[in-house]
C-alpha positions in Angstrom: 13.5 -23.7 35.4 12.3 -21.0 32.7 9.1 -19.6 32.4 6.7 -20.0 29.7 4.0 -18.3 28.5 0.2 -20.0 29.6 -3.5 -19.5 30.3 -5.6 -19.9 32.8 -9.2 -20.6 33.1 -11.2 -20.6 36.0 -14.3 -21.0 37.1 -15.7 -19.8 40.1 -19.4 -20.6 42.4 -20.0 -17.2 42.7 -23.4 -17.6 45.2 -21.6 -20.1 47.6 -21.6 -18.2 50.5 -25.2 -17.4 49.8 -25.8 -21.0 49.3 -24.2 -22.4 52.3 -26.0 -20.2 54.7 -29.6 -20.1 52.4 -29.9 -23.6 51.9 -31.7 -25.5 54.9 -30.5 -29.3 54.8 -26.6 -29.5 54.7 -26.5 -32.1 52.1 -28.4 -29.8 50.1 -25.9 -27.7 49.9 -22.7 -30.9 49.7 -24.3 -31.7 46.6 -24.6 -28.5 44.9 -21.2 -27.9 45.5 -20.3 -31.1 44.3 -22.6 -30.9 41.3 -21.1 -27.6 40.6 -17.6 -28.9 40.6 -18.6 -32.1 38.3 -20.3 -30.2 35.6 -16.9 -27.5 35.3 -15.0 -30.6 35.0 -16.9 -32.0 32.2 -17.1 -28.6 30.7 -13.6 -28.6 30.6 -13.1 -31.8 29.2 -15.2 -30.7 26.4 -13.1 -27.1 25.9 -10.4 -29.5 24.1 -7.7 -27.8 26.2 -4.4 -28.8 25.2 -3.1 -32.1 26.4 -0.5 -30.5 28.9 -3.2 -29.0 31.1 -3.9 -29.6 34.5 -6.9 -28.9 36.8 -6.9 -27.4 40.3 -10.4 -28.0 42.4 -10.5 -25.3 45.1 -13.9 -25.6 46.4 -15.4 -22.2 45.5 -13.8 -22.4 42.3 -12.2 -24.6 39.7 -9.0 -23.9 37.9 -7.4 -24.9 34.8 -3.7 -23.9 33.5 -2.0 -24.8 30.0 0.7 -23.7 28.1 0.5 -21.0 25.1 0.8 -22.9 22.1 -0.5 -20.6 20.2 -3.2 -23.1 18.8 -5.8 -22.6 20.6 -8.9 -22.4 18.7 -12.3 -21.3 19.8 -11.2 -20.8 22.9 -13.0 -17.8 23.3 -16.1 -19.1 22.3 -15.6 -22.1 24.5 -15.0 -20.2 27.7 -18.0 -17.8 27.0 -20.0 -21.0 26.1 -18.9 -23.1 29.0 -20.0 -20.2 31.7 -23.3 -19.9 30.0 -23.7 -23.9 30.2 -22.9 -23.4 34.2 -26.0 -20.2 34.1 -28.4 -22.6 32.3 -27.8 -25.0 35.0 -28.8 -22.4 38.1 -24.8 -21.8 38.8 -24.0 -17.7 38.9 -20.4 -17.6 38.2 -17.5 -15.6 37.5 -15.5 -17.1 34.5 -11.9 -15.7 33.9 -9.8 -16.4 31.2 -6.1 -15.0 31.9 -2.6 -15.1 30.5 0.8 -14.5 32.0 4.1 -16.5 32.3 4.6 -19.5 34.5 7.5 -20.9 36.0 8.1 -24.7 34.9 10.8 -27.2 34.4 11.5 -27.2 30.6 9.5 -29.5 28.5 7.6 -30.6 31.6 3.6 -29.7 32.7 3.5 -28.5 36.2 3.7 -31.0 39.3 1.1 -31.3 40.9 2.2 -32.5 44.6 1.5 -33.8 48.3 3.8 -33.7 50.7 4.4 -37.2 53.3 6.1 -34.9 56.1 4.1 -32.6 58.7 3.1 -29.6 57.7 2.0 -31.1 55.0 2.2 -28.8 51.9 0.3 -28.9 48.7 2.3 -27.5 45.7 0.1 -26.6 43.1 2.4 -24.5 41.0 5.7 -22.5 41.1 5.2 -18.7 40.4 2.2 -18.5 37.8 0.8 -15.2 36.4 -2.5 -16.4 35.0 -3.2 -18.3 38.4 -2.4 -14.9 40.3 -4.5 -12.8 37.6 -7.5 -15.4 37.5 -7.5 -15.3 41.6 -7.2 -11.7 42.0 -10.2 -11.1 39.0 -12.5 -13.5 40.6 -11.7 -11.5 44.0 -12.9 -8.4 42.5 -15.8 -9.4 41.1 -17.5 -10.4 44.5 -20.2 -7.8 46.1 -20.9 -7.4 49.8 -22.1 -4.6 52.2 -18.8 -2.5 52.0 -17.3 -3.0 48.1 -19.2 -3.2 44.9 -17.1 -5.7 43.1 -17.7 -5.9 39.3 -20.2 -8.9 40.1 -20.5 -12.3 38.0 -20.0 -12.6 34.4 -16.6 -13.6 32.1 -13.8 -11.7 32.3 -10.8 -11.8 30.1 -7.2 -10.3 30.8 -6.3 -7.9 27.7 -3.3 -9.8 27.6 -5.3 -13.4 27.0 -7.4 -11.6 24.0 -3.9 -10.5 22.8 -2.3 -13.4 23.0 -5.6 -14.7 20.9 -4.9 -11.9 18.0 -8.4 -11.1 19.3 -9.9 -7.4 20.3 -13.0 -6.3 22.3 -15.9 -4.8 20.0 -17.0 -1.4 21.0 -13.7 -0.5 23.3 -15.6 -1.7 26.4 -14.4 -0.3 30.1 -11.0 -1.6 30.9 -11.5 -3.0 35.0 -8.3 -2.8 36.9 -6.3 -5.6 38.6 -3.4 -5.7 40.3 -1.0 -5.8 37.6 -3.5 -6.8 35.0 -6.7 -5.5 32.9 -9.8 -7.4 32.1 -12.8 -6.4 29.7 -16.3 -7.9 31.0 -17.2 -10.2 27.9 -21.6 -10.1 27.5 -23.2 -13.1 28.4 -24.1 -15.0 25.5 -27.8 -15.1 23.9 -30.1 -17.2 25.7 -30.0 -18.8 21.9 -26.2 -19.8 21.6 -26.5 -21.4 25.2 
């Protein structure tokens, strides 16, 4: 195995707590969630993320992981885009866009795999930085009676922008992770949604 260098991109419901308990009718709720899940996925497909991703649907949250080819245009601006699409359409989220190694089979996208045998295990990656990084971002960011959180919006790792050749305009706060920074990116311009 080696490890390679990759980003991450997720997507998280960040009211789905709220929605769960607010909403009266249970199948209210099923299909937002569901709705939620289907328009990140087609989101994504439009992000024209290289052809080695792969997608990870965790319920609160959708996930997606790719190698660093270093030819990734506009990804940026799609991310940014994408999380204002998911606003537009009554979704407050947290959008993170992270970077890190990942530990893969040479030449090979990640496994994706089910185990036959009880316990049955789910194996959705070997060690991965940006999965960690995007996990532990979209932690922070979540608000409740005891912790602040940094609250929705897109967050990028420093080391994502980096790997980018891009830099934050008007040296914005670094907010701490575990083992990683991210800058809170504005939303985008009612306009450019």
């Amino acid at each position: 195995m080696i490890d390679e260098d990759a980003f991450g991109v997720l997507f998280s419901y960040y009211e789905v707590e709220d929605d769960e308990y607010g909403l009266e009718e249970r199948a209210d709720f099923v299909a937002r969630f569901v709705s939620f899940e289907e328009l990140v996925l087609e989101l994504l497909r439009g992000m024209e993320l290289p052809a080695d991703h792969h997608i990870v649907c965790f319920g609160h949250a959708v996930y997606a992981e790719f190698r660093d080819v270093g030819d990734c245009p506009e990804l940026f601006a799609r991310l940014r885009k994408a999380s204002a699409q998911l606003s537009g359409k009554g979704f407050v989220n947290v959008t993170v866009l992270s970077h890190g190694s990942r530990w893969v089979l040479p030449e090979q996208t990640p496994e994706l795999s089910l185990s036959d045998a009880a316990p049955r295990v789910v194996r959705l990656s070997r060690p991965s930085e940006p999965l960690r990084r995007a996990l532990g971002a979209e932690t922070l960011a979540h608000r409740d009676e005891h912790l602040e959180g940094w609250g929705p919006g897109v967050y990028v790792d420093t080391e994502a922008l980096e790997s980018l050749g891009r830099t934050p305009k008007n040296a914005p706060t670094a907010l701490l992770a575990p083992g990683a920074q991210f800058f809170r990116i504005p939303a985008l311009p009612v306009e450019a949604r």
